[in-house]
C-alpha positions as CSV (number, residue, x, y, z in Angstrom):
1,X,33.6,3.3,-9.3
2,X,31.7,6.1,-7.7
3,X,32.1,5.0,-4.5
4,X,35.5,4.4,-4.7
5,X,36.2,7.8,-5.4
6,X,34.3,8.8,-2.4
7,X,36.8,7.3,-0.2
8,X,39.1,10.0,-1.1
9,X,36.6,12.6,0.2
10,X,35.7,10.7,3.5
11,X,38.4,12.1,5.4
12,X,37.5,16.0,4.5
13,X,33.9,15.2,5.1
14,X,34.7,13.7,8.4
15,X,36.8,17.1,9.2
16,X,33.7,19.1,9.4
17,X,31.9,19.7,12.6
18,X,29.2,17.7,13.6
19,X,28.0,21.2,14.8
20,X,28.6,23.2,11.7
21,X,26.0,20.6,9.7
22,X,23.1,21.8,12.2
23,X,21.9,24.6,10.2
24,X,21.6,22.0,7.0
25,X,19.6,19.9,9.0
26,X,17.2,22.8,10.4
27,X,16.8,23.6,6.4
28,X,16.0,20.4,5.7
29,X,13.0,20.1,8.4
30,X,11.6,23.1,7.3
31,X,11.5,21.4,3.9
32,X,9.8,18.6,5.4
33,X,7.3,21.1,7.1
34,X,5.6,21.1,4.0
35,X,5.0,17.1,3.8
36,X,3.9,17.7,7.5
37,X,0.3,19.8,5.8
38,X,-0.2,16.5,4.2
39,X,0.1,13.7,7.0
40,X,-3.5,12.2,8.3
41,X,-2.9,13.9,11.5
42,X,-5.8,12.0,12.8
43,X,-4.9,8.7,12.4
44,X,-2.1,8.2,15.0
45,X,-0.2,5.5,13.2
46,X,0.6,8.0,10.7
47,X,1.2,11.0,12.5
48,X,2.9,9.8,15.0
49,X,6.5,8.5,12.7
50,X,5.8,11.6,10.9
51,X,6.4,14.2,14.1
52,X,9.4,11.5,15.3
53,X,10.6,11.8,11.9
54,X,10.8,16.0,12.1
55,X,12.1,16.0,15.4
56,X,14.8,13.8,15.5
57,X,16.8,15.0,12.5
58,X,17.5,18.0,14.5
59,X,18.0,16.3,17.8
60,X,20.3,13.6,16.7
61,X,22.3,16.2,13.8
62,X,21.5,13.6,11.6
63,X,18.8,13.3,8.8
64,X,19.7,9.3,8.6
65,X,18.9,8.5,12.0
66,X,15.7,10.8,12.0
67,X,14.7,8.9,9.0
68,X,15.4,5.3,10.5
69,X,13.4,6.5,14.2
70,X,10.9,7.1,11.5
71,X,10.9,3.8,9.9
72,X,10.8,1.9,13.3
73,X,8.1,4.4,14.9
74,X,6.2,3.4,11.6
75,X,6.4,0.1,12.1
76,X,6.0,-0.1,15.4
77,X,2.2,2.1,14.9
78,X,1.1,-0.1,12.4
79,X,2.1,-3.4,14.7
80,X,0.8,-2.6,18.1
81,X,-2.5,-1.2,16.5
82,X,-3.2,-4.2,14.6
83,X,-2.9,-2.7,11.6
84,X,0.3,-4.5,10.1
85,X,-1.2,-5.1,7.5
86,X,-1.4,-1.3,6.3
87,X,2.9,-1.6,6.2
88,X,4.4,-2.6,2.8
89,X,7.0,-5.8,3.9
90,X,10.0,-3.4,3.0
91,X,9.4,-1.3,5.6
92,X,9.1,-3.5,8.2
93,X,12.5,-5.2,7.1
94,X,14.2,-1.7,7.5
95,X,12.7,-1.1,10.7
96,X,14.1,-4.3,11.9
97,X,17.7,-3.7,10.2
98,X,17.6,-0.1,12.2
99,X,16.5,-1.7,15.4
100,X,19.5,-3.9,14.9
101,X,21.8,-1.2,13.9
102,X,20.8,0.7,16.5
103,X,21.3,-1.8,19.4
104,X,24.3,-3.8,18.1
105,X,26.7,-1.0,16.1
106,X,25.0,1.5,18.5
């Protein structure tokens, strides 16, 4: 039902500037900033989708595709060091669904 109601709001969303929604996302990365104190900044796998993470919500003036270069940087760590088995299944199936969002629906 909720969701239905949204529709009528999509189009005033979609009126804003993709520009005007930059400062939000800046505010939101220094939120993250905190979370950054707490990554193992010495184990790559982790450090590595965190910074990705940070940057590309910014870069891409969206906090959904800094999340989902997250989720595939993730998985791609934990994969090419051997160490898939440190990924929870979950988040190697959403790395694969934004890989495939990402090259198909581009």
């Amino acid at each position: 039902m909720l969701f239905v109601l949204c529709l009528f709001f999509a189009p005033l969303a979609g009126s804003i500037p993709v520009y005007a929604t930059a400062p939000a996302l800046v505010f939101v990365a220094c939120l993250m900033a905190r979370g950054l104190a707490e990554v193992d900044w010495d184990d790559v796998t982790e450090a590595a989708p965190a910074l990705i993470t940070a940057i590309t919500m910014p870069l891409t003036y969206s906090v959904a595709n800094g999340i989902a270069f997250g989720f595939i940087t993730y998985a791609a760590a934990k994969v090419l060091s051997g160490r898939i088995a440190d990924a929870k299944p979950a988040v190697l199936v959403l790395a694969v669904l934004f890989v495939v969002k990402f090259a198909y629906l581009g």
